[in-house]
Rosetta silent file (secondary structure, phi, psi, omega in degrees, C-alpha in Angstrom):
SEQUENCE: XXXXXXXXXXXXXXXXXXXXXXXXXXXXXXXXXXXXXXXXXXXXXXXXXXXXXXXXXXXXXXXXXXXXXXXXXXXXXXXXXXXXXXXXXXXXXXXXXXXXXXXXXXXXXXXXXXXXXXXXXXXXXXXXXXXXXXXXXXXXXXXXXXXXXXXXXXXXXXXXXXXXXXXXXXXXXXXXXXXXXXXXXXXXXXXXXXXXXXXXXXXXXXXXXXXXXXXXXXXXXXXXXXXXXXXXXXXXXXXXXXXXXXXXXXXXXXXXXXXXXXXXXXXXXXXXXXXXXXXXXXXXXXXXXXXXXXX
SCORE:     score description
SCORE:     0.000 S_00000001
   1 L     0.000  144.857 -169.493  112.791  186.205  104.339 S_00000001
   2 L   -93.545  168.732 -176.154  112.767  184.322  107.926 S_00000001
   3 L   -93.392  159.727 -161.207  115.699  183.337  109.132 S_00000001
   4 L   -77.324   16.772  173.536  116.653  180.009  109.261 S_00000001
   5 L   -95.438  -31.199 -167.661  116.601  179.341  113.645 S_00000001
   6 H   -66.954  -28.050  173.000  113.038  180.375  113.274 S_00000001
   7 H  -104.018    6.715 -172.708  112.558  177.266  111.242 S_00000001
   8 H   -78.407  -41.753 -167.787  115.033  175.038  112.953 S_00000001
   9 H   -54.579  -66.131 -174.990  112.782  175.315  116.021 S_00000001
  10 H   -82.335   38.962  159.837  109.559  173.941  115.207 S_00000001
  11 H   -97.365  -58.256  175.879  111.125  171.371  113.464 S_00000001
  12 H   -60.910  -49.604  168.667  113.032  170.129  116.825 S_00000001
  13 H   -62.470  -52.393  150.594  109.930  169.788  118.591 S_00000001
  14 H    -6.069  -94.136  159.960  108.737  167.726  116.090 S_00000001
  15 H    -9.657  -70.329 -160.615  111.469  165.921  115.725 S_00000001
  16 H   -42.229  -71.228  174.349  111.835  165.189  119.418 S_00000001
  17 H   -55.376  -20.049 -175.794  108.596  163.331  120.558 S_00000001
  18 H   -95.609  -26.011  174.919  109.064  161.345  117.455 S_00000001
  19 H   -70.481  -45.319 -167.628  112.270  159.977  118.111 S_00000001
  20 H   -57.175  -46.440  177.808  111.949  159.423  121.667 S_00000001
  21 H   -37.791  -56.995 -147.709  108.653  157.427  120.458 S_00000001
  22 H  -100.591   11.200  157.215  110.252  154.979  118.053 S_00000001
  23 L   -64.857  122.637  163.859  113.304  154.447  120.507 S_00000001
  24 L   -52.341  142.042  139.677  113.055  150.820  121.700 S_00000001
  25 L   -67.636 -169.267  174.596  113.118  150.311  125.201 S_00000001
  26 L  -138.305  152.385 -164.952  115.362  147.887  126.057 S_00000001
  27 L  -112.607  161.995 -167.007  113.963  145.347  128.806 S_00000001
  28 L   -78.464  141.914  144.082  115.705  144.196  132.083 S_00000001
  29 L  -148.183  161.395 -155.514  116.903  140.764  131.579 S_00000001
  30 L   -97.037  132.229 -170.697  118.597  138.410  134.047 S_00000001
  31 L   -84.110  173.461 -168.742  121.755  137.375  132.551 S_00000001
  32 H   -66.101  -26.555  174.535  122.116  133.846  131.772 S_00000001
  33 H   -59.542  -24.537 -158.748  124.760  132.689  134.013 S_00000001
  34 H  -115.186    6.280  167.922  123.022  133.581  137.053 S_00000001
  35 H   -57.015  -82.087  177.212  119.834  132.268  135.107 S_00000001
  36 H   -33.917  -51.961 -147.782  121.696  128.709  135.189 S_00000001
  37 H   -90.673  -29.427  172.434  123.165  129.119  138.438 S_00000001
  38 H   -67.596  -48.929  178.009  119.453  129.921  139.917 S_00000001
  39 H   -85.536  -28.487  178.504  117.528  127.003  138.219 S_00000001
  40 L   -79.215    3.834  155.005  120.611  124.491  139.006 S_00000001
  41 L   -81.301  -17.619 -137.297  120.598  125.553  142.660 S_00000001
  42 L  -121.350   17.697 -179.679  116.613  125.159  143.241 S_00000001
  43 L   -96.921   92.968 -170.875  116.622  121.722  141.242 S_00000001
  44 L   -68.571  125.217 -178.878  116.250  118.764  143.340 S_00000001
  45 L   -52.728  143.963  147.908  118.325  115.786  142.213 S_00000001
  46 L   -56.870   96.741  169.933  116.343  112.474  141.200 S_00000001
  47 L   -64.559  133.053 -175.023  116.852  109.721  143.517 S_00000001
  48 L   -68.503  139.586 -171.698  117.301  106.559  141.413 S_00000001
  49 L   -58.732  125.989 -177.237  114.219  103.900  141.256 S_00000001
  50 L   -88.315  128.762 -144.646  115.065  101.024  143.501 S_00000001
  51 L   -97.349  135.903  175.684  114.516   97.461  141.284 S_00000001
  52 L   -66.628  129.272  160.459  111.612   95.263  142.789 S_00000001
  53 L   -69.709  120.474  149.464  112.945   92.016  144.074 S_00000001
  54 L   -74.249  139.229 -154.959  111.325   89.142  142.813 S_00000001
  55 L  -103.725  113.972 -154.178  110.570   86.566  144.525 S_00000001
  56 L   -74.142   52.101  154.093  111.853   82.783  143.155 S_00000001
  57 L  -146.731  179.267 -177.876  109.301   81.002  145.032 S_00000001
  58 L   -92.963  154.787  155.595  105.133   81.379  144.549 S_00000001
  59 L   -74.078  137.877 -156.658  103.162   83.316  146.857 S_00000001
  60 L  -123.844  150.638 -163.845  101.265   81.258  149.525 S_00000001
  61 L   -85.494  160.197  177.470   98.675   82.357  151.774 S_00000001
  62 L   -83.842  128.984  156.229   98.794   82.330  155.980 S_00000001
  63 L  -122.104   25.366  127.459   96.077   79.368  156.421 S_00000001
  64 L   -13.323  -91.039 -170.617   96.426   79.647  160.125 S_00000001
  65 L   -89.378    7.544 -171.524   93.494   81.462  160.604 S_00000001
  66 L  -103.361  165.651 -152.810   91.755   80.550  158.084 S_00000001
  67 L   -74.330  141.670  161.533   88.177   78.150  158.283 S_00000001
  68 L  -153.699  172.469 -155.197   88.822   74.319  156.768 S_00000001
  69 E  -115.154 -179.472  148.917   86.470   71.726  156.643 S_00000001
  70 L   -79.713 -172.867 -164.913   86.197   67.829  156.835 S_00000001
  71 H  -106.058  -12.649  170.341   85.680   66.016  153.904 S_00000001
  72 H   -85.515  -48.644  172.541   82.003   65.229  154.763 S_00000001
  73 H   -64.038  -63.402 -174.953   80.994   69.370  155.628 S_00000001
  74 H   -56.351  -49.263  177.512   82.792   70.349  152.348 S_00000001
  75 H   -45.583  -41.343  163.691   80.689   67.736  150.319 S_00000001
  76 H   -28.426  -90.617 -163.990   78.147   69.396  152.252 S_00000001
  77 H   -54.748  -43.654  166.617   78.248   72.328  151.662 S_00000001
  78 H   -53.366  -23.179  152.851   79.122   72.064  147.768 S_00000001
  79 H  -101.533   19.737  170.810   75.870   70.471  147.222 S_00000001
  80 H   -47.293  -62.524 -151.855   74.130   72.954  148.557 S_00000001
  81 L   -77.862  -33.250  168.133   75.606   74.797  145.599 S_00000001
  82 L  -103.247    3.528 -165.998   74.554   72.123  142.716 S_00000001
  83 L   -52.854  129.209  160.832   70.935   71.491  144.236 S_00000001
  84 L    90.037   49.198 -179.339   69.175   71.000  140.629 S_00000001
  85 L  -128.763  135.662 -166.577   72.118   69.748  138.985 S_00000001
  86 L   -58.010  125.947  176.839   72.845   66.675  136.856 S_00000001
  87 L   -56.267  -35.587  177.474   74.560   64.061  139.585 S_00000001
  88 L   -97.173   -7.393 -167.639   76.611   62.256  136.689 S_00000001
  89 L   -91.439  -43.831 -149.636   77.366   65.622  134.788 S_00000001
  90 L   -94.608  149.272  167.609   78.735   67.798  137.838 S_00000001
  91 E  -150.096  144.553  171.089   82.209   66.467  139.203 S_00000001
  92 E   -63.003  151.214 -172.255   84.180   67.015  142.033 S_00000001
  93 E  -130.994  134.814 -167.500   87.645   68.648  141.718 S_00000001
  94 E   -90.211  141.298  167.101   91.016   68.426  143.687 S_00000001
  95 E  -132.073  117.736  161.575   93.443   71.926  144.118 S_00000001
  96 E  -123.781  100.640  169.764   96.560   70.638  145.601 S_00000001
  97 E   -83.395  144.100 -173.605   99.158   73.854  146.178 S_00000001
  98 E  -114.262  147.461  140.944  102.526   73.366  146.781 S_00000001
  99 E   -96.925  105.832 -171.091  105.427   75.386  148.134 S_00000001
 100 L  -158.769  150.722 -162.211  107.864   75.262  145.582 S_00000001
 101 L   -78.417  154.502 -163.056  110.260   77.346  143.748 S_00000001
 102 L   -97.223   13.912  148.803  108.740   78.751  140.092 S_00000001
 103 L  -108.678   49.407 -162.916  111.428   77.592  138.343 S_00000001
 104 L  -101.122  151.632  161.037  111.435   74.174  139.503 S_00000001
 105 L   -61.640  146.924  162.899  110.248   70.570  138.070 S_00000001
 106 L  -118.110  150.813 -157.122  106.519   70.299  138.139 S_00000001
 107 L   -77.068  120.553  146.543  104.473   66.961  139.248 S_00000001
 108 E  -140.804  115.378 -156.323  103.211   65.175  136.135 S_00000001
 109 E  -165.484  168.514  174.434  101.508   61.888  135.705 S_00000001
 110 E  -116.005  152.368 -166.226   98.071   59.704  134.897 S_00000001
 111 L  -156.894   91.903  160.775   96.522   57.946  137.656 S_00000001
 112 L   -66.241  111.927  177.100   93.472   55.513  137.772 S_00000001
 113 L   -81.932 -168.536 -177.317   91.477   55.931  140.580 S_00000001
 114 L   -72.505  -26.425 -168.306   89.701   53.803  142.471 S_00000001
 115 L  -142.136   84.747 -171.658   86.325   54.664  141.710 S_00000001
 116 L   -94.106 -167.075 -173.860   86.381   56.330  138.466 S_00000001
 117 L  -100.898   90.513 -160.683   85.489   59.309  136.757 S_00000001
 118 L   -60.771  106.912  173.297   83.195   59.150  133.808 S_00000001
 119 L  -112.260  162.196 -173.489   84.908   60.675  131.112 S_00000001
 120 L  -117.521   73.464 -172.379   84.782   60.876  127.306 S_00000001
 121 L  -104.751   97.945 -172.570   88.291   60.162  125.914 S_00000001
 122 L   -58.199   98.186 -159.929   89.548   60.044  122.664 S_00000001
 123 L  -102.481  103.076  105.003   92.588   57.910  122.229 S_00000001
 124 L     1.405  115.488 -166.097   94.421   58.134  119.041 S_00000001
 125 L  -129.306  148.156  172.799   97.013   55.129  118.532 S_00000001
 126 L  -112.896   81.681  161.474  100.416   55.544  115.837 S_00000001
 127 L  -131.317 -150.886 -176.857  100.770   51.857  114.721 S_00000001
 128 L  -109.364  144.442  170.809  101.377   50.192  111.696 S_00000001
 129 L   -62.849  144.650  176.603   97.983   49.099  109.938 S_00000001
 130 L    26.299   54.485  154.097   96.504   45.478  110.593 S_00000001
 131 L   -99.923 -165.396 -171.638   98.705   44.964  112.973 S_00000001
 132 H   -85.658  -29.689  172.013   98.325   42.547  116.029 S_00000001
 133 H   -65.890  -79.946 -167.962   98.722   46.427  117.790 S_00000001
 134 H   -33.647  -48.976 -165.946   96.709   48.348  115.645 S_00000001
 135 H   -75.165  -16.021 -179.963   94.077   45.245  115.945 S_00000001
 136 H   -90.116  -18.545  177.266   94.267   45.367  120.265 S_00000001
 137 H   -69.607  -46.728  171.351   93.955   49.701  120.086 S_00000001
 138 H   -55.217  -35.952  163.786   90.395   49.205  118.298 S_00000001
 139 L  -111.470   56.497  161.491   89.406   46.834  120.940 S_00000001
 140 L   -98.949  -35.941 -148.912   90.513   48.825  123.236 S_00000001
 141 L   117.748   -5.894 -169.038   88.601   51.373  122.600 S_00000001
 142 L   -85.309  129.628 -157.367   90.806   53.829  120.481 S_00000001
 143 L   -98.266  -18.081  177.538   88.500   56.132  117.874 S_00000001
 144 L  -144.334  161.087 -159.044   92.139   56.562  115.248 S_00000001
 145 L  -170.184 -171.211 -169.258   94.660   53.692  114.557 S_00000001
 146 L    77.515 -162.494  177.705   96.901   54.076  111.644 S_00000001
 147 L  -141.696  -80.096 -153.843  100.164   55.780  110.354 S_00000001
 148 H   -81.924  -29.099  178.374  100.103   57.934  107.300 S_00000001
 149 H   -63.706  -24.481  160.683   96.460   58.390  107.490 S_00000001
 150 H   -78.980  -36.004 -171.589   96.760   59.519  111.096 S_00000001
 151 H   -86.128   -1.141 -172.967   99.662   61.658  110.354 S_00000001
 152 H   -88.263  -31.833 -177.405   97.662   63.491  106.901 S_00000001
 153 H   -68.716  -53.932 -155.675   94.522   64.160  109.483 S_00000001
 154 H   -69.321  -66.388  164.043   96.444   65.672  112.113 S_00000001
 155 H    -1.920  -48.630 -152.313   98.416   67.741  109.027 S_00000001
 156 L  -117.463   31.549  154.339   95.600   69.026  107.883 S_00000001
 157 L    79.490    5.059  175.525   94.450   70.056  111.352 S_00000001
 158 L   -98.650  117.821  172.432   91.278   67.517  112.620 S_00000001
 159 L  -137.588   84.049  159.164   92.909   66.184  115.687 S_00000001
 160 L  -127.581   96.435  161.229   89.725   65.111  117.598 S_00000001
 161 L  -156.803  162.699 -139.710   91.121   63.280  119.898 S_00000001
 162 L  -120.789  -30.952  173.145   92.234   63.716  123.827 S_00000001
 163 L  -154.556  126.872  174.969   95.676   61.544  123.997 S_00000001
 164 L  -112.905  148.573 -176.481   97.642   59.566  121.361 S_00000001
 165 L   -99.697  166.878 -179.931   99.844   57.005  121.717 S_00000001
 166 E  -130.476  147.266  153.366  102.840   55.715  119.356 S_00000001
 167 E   -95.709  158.196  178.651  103.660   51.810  118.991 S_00000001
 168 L   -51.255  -61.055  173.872  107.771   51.094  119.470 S_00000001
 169 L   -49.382  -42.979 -160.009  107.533   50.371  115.561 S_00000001
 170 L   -95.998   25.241 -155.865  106.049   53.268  114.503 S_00000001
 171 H   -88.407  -75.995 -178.205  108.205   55.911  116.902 S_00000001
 172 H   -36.126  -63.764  128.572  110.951   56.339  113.657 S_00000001
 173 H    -2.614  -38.004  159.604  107.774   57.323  111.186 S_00000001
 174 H   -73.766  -46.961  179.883  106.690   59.581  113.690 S_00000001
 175 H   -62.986  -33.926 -158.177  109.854   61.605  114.369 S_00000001
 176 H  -110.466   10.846 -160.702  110.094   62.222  110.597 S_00000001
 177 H   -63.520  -37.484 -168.970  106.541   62.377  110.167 S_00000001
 178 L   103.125  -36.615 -173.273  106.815   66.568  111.254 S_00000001
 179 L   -68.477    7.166  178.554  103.691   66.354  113.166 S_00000001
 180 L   -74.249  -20.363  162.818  105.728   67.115  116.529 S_00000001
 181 L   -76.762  -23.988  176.240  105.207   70.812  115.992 S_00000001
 182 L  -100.428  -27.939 -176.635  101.651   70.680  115.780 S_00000001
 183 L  -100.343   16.181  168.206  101.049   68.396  118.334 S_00000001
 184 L   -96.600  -33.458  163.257  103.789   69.168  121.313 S_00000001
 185 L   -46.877  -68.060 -152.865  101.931   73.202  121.863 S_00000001
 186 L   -81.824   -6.502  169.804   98.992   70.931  122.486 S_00000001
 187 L    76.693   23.060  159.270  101.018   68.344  124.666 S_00000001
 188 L   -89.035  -17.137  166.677   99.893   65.307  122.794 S_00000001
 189 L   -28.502   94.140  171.931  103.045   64.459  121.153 S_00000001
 190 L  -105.089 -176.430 -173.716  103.951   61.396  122.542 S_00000001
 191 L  -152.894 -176.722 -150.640  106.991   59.963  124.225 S_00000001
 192 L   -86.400  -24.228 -151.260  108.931   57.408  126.344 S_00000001
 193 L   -96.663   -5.492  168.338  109.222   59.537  129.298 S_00000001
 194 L  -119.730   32.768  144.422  105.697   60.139  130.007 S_00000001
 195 L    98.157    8.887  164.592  104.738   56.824  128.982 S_00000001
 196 L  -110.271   40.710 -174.033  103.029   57.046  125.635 S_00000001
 197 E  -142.571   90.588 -163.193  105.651   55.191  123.470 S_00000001
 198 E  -128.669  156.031  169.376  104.714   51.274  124.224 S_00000001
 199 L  -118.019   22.188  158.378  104.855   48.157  122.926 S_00000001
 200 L  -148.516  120.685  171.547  101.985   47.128  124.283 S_00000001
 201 H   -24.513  -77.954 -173.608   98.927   48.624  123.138 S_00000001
 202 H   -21.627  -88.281  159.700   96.148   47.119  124.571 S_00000001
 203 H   -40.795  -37.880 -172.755   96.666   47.178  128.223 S_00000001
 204 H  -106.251  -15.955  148.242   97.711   51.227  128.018 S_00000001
 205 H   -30.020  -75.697  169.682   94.698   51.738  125.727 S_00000001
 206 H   -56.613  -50.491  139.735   92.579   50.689  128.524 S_00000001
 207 H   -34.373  -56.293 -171.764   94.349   52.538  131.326 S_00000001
 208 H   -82.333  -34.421 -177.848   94.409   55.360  129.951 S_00000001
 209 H   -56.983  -52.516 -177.879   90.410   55.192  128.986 S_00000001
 210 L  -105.011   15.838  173.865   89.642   54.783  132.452 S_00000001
 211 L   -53.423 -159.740  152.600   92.866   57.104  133.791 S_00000001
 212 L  -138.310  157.399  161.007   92.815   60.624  134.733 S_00000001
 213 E  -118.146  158.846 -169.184   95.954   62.857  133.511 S_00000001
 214 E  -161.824  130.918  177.484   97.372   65.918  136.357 S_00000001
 215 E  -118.550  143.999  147.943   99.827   68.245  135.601 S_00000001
 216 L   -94.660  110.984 -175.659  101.286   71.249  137.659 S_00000001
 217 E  -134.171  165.708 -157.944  101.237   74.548  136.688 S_00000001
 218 L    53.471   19.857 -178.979  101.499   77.361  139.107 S_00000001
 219 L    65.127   36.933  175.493  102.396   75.390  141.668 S_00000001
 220 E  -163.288  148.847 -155.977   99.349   73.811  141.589 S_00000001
 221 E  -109.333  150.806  167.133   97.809   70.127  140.510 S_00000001
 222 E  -158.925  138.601 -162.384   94.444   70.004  139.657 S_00000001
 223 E  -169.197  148.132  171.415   92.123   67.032  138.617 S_00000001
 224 E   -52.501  166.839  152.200   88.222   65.494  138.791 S_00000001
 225 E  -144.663    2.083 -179.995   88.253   62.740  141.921 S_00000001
 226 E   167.474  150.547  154.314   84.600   62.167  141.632 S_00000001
 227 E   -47.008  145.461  169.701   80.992   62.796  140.712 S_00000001
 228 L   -43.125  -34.936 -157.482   78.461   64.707  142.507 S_00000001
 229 L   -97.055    9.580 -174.769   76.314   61.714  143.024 S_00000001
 230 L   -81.901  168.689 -163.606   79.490   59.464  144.699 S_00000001
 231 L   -71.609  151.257  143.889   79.591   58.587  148.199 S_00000001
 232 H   -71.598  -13.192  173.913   81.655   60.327  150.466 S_00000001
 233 H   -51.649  -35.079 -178.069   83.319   56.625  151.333 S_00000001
 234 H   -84.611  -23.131 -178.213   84.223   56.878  147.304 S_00000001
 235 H   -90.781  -13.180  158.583   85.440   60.208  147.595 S_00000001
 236 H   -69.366  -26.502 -144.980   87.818   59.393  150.384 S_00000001
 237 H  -115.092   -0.115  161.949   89.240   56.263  148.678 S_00000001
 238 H   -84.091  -39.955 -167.182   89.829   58.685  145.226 S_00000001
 239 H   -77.957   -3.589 -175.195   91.650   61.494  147.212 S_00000001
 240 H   -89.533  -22.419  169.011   93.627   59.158  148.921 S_00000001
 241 H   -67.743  -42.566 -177.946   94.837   57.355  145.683 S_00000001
 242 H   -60.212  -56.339  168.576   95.089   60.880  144.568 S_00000001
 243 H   -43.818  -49.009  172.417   96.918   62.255  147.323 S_00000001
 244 H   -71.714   12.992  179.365   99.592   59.015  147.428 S_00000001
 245 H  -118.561  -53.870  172.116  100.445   59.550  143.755 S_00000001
 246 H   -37.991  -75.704  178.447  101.252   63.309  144.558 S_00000001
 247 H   -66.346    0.296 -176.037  103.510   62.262  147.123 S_00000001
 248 H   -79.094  -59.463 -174.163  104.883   59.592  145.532 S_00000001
 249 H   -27.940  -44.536 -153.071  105.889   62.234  142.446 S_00000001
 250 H   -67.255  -45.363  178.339  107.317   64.907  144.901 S_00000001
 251 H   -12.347  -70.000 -153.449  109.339   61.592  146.617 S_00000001
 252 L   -52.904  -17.121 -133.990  110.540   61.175  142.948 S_00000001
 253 L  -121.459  162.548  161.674  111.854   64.577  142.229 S_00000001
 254 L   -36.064  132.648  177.074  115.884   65.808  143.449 S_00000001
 255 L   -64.527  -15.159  -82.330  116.773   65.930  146.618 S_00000001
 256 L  -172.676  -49.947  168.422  118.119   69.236  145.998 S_00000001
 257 L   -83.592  105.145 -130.928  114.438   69.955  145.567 S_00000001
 258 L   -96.585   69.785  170.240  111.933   71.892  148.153 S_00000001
 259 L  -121.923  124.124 -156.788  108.273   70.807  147.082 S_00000001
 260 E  -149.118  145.511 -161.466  105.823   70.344  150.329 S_00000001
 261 E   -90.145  139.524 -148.566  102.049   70.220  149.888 S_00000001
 262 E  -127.430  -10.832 -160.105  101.111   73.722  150.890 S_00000001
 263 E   146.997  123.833  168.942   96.823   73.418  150.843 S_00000001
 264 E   -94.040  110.436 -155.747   94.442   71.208  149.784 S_00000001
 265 E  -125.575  144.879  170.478   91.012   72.446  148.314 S_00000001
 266 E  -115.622  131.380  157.944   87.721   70.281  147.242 S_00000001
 267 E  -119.859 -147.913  138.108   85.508   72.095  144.677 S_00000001
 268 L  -137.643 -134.180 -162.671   82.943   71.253  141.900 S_00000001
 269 L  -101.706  -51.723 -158.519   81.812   72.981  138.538 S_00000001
 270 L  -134.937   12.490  172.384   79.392   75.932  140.061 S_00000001
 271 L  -110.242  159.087  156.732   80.479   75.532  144.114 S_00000001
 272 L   -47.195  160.070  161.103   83.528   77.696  145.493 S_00000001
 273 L   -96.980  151.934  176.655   86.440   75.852  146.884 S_00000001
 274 E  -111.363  114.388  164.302   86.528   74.553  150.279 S_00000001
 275 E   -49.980  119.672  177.982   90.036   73.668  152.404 S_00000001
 276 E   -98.728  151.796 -178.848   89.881   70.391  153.718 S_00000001
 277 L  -113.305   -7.996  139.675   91.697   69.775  157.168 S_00000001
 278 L   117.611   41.206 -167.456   92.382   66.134  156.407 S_00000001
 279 L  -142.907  137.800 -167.820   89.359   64.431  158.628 S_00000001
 280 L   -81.487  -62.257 -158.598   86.972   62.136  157.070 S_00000001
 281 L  -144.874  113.941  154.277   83.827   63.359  159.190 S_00000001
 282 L   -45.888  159.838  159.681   83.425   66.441  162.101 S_00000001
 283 L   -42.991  -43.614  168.558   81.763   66.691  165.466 S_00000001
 284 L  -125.997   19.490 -174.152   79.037   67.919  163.966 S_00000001
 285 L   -57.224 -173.355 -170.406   78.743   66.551  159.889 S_00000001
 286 L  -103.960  118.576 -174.957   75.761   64.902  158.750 S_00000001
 287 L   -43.021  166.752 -164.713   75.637   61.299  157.982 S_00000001
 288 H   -91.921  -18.741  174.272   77.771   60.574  155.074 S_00000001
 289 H   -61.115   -9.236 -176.269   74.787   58.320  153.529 S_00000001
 290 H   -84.631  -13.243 -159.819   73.056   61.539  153.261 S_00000001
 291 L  -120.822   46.002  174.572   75.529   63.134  150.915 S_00000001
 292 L  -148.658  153.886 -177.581   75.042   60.300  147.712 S_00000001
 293 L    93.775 -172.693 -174.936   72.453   60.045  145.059 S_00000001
 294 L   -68.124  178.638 -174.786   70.164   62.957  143.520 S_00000001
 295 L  -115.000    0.000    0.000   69.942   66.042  145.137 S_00000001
């Protein structure tokens, strides 16, 4: 029988290679503290975001250097720009920019020029039926006249018409009428303070037919002054009517308040705008009889 070392042996070699095998290594690791202490030295702080100032007034361009025209060379040149264009269709257009803070009053008003500007405008009147008003707003010209029947159309959403008026009588029927929600988003609502709560019809019927209305927004006014086919003599004696109602407004406004005409622009419907320099005719324009009629 063998003895039992003889079988001890080749057993341990065995044994050996298999254990050693199915030992885990154990892996190097960095301990965590200096883990921490490694990524929170090499970590650059975040400098905090600096807040843009905004700026409470609008931005206005250096017009220094820049080209401006007379009022005869801009006419020029814009009908360069309509050649083959209807004369009564095409109309000239005013850009007046201000410097003025954007939280500020803005310039608003109607203005009949001198020479005006054929438009197609649908006056609406609030007066009591077959009244002496209601009978001067039809021959005025006004396309709706009534009360409840004005206030069930506009209800029920056909409001084709471009400015309505209230009579003095009818202002209490209006306030409870409700229609001030649909018609103040569209700025037709009217009222006392911009002049479309009268008692007398007729006369602001007819104003208003052959008015213009100008608003500001963006620090900037903008309105027709004329036709393609007008004179330049007519288009001087609109921008200047235009211009003196501008300045009358800013006159008008708080003292307290910084609004100074900043740039003047003449455009049309399909020409660029041109900067006018505030001269009638240049050194070298073109007669101004040259710039009226077809093209």
């Amino acid at each position: 029988m063998a003895h039992p070392r003889h079988l001890i042996a080749p057993l341990s070699r065995i044994a050996r290679p298999s254990i050693a095998l199915a030992r885990p290594e154990v892996p190097r690791l960095i301990p965590n503290t200096f883990q921490s202490i490694r990524c929170a030295a090499n970590k650059t702080p975040k400098t905090p975001k600096r807040k843009k100032k905004v700026s409470s007034v609008f931005r206005q361009y250096d017009l220094r250097n820049a080209e401006q025209f007379s009022l005869v060379d801009a006419m020029h040149y814009i009908r360069a720009f309509e050649v083959g264009q209807n004369t009564s269709s095409v109309k000239y257009e005013m850009h007046v920019r201000f410097r003025t803070l954007k939280n500020g009053p803005v310039v608003r008003n109607r203005l009949r020029l001198p020479h005006a500007v054929k438009t197609d405008m649908k006056i609406c009147v609030i007066a009591p039926p077959n009244s002496k008003a209601a009978n001067e707003a039809r021959a005025a010209g006004a396309i709706l006249v009534g009360e409840e029947t004005v206030f069930e159309q506009i209800r029920e959403g056909k409001i084709d018409f471009d400015r309505c008026i209230c009579h003095t009588e009818s202002l209490q029927k209006l306030n409870k009428s409700g229609i001030a929600r649909i018609l103040g988003p569209r700025g037709l609502m009217p009222s006392s303070k911009m002049g479309t709560v009268v008692a007398n019809i007729g006369s602001t019927v007819q104003d208003m037919v052959g008015a213009s209305e100008y608003r500001e927004r963006m620090a900037v006014v903008r309105m027709a002054v004329g036709q393609l086919g007008f004179t330049p003599q007519q288009m001087q004696a609109n921008i200047k009517a235009f211009m003196d109602s501008i300045k009358k407004d800013v006159a008008q406004l708080n003292d307290r308040i910084n609004k100074e005409i900043h740039e003047v622009v003449l455009s049309s419907t399909h020409a660029p705008g041109f900067t006018l320099n505030g001269e009638f005719k240049g050194a070298n324009s073109i007669e101004p009889q040259l710039l009226a009629g077809p093209l």
